[in-house]
TIVO-2410 file (N, C-alpha, C; in nm, 3 decimals):
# residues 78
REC num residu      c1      c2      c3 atome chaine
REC   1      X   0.085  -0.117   0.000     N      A
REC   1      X   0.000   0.000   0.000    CA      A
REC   1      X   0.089   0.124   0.000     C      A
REC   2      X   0.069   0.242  -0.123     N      A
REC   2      X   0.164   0.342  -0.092    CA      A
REC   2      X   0.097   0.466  -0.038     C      A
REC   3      X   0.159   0.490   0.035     N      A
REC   3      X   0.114   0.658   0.101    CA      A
REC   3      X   0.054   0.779   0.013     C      A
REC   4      X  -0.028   0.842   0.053     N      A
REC   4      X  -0.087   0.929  -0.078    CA      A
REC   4      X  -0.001   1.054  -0.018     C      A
REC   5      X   0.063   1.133  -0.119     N      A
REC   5      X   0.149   1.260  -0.106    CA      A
REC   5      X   0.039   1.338  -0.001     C      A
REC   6      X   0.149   1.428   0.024     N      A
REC   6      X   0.063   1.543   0.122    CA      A
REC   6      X   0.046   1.636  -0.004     C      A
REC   7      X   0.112   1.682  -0.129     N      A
REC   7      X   0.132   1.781  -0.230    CA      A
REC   7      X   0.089   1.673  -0.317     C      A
REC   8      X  -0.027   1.720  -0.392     N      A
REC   8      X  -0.050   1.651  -0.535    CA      A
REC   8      X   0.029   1.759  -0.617     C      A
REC   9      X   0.007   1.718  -0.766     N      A
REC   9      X   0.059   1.765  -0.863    CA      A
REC   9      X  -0.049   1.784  -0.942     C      A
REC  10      X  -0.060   1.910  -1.046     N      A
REC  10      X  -0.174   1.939  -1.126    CA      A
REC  10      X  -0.203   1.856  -1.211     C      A
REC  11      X  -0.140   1.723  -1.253     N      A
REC  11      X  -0.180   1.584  -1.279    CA      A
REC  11      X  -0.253   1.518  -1.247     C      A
REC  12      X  -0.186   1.469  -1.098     N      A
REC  12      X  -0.293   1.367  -0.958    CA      A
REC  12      X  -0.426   1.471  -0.951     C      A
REC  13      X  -0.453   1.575  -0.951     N      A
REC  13      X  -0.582   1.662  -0.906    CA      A
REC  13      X  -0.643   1.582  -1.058     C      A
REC  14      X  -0.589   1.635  -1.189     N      A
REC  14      X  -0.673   1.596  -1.252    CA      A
REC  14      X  -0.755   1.490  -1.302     C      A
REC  15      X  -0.621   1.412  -1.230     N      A
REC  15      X  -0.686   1.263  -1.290    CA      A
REC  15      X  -0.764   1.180  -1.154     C      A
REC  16      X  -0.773   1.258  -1.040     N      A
REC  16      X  -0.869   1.281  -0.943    CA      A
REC  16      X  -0.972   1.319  -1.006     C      A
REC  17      X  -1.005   1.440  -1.061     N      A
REC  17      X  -1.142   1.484  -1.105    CA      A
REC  17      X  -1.183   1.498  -1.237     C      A
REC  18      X  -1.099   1.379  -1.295     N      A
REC  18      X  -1.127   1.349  -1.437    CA      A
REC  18      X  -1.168   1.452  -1.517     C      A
REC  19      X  -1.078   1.529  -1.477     N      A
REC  19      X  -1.029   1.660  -1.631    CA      A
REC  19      X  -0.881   1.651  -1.690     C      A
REC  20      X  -0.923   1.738  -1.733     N      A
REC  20      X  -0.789   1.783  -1.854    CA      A
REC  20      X  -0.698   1.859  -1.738     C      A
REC  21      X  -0.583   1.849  -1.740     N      A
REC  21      X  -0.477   1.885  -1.675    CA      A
REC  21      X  -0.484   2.043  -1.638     C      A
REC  22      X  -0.473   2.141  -1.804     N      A
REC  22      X  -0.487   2.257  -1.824    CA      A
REC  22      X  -0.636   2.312  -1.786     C      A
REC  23      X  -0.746   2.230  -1.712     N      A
REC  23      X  -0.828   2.290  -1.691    CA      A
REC  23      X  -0.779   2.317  -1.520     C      A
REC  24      X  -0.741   2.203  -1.467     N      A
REC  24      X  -0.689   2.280  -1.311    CA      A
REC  24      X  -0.571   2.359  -1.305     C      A
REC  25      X  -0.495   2.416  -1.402     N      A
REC  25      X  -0.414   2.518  -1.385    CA      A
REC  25      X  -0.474   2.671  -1.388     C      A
REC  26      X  -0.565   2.608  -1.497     N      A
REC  26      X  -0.664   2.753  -1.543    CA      A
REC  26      X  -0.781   2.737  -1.433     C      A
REC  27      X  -0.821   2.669  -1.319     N      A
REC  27      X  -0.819   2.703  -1.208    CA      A
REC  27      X  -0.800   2.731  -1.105     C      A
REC  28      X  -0.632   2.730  -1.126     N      A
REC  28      X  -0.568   2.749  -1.010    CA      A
REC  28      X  -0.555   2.904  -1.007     C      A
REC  29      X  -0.512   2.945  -1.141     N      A
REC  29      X  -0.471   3.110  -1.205    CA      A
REC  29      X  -0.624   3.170  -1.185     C      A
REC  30      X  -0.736   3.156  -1.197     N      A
REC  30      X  -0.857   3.234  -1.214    CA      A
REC  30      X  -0.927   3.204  -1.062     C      A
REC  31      X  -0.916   3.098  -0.942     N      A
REC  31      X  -0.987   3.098  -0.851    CA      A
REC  31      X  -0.885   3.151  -0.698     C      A
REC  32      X  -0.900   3.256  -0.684     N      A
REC  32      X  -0.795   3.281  -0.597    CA      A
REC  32      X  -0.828   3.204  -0.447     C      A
REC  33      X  -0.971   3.118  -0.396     N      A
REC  33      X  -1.004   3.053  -0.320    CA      A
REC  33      X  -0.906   2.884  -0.307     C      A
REC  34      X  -0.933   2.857  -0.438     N      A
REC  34      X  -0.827   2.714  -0.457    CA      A
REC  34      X  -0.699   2.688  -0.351     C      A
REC  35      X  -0.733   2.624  -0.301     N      A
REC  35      X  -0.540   2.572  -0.209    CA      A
REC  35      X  -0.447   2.549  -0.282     C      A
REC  36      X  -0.421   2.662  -0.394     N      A
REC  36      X  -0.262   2.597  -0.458    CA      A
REC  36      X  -0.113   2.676  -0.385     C      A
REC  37      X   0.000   2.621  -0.400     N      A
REC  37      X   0.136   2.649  -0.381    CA      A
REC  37      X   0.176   2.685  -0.442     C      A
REC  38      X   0.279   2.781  -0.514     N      A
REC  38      X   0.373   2.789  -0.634    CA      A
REC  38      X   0.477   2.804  -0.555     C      A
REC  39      X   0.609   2.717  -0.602     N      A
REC  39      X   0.736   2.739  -0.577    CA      A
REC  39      X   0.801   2.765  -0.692     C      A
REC  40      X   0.887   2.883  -0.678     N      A
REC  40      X   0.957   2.924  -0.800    CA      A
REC  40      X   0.912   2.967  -0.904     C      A
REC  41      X   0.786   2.976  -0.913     N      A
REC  41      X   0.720   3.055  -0.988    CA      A
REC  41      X   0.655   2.907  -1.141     C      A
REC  42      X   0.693   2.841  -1.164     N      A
REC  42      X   0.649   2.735  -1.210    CA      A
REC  42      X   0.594   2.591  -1.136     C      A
REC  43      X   0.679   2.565  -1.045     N      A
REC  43      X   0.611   2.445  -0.989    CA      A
REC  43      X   0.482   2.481  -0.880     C      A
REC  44      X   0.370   2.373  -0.958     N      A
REC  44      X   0.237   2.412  -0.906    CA      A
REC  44      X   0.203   2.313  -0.812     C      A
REC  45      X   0.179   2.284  -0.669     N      A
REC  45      X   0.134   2.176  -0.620    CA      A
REC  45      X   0.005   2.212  -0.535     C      A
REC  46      X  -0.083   2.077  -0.494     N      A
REC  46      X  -0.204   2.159  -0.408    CA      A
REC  46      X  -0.193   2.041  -0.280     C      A
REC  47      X  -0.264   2.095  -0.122     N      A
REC  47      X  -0.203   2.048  -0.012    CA      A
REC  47      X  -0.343   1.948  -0.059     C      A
REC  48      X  -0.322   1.812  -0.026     N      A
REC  48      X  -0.447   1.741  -0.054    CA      A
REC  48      X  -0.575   1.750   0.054     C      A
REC  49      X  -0.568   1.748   0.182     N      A
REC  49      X  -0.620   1.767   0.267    CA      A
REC  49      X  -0.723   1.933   0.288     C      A
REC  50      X  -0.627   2.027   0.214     N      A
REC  50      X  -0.720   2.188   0.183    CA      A
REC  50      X  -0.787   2.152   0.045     C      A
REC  51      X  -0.743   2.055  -0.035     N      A
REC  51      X  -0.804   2.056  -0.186    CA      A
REC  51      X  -0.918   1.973  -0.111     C      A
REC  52      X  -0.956   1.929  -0.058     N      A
REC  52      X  -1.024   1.802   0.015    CA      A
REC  52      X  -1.155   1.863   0.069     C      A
REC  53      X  -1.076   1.987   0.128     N      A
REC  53      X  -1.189   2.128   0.196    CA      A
REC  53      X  -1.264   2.174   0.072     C      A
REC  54      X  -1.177   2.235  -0.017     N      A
REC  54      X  -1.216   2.329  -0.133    CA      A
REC  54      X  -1.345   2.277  -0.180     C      A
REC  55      X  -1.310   2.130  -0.207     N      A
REC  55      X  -1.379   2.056  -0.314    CA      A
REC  55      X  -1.524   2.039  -0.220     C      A
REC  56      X  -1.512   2.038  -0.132     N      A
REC  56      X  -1.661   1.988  -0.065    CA      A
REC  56      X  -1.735   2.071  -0.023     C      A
REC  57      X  -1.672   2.233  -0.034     N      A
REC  57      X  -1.700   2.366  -0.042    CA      A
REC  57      X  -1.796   2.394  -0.132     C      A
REC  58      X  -1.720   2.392  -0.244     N      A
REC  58      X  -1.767   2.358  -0.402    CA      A
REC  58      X  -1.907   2.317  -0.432     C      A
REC  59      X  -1.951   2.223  -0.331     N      A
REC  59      X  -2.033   2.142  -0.373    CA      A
REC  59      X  -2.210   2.262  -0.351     C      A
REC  60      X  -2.285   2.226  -0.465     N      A
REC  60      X  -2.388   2.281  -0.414    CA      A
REC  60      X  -2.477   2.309  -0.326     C      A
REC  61      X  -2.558   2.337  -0.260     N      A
REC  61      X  -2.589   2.315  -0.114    CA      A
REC  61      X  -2.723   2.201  -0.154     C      A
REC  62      X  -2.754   2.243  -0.260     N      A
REC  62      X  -2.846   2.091  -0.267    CA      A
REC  62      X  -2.795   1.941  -0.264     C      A
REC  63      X  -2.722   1.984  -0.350     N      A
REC  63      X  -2.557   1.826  -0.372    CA      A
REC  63      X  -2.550   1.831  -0.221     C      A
REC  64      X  -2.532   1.912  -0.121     N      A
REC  64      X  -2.495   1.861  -0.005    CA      A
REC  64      X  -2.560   1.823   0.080     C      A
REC  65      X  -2.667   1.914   0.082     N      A
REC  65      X  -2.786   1.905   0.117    CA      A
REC  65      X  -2.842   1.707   0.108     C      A
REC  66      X  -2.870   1.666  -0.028     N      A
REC  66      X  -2.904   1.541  -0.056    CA      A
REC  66      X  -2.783   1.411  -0.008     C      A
REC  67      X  -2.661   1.466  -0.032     N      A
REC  67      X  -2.555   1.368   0.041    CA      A
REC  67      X  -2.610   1.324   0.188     C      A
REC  68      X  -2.584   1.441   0.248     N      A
REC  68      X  -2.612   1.405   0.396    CA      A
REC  68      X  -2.792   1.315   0.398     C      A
REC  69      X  -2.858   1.368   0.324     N      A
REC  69      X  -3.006   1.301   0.337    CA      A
REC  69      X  -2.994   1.161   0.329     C      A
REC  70      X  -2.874   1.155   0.226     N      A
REC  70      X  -2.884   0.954   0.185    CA      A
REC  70      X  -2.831   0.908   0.293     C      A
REC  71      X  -2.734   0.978   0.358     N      A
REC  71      X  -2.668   0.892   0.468    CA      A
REC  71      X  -2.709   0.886   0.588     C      A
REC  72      X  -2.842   0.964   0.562     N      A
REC  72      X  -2.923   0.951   0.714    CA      A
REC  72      X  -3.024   0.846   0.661     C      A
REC  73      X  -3.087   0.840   0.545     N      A
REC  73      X  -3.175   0.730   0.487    CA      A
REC  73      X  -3.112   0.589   0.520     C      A
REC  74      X  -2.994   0.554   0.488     N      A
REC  74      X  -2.928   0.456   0.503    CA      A
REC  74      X  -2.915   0.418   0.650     C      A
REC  75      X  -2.911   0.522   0.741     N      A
REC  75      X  -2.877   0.480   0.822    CA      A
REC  75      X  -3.003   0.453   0.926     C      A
REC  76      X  -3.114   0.486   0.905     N      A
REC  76      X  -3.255   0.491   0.938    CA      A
REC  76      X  -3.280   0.340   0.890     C      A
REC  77      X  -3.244   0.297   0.776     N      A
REC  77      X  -3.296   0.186   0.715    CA      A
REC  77      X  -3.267   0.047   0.806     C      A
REC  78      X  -3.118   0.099   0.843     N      A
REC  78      X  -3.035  -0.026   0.944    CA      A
REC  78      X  -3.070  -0.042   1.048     C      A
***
């Protein structure tokens, strides 16, 4: 079993959220909310644990709204 980085790479994000690479750069540059790093002015990394925040931020309040509903359904059911 290998350890998941603490720093993804604008790769691992994408192929996390099954996009195109250049679409999470061009969200890293246009969302000033995003958890990204730049070192040196080219290398881009994001902390996985704040991308983890972001992303569930993100989510609509109905999307969240209905998440939590199923997992109280489910758990009502048991």
């Amino acid at each position: 079993m290998s350890a998941v980085p603490a720093y993804l790479t604008p790769a691992d994000v994408a192929t996390m959220l099954q996009v195109h690479e250049r679409s999470v750069l061009r969200w890293a540059a246009a969302d000033a909310t995003m958890p990204v790093t730049r070192v040196g002015g080219r290398v881009v990394r994001f902390e996985r644990a704040a991308l983890l925040r972001w992303l569930a931020a993100k989510q609509p309040r109905l999307a969240r709204r209905s998440a939590h509903g199923a997992t109280q359904t489910t758990r009502d059911a048991a």
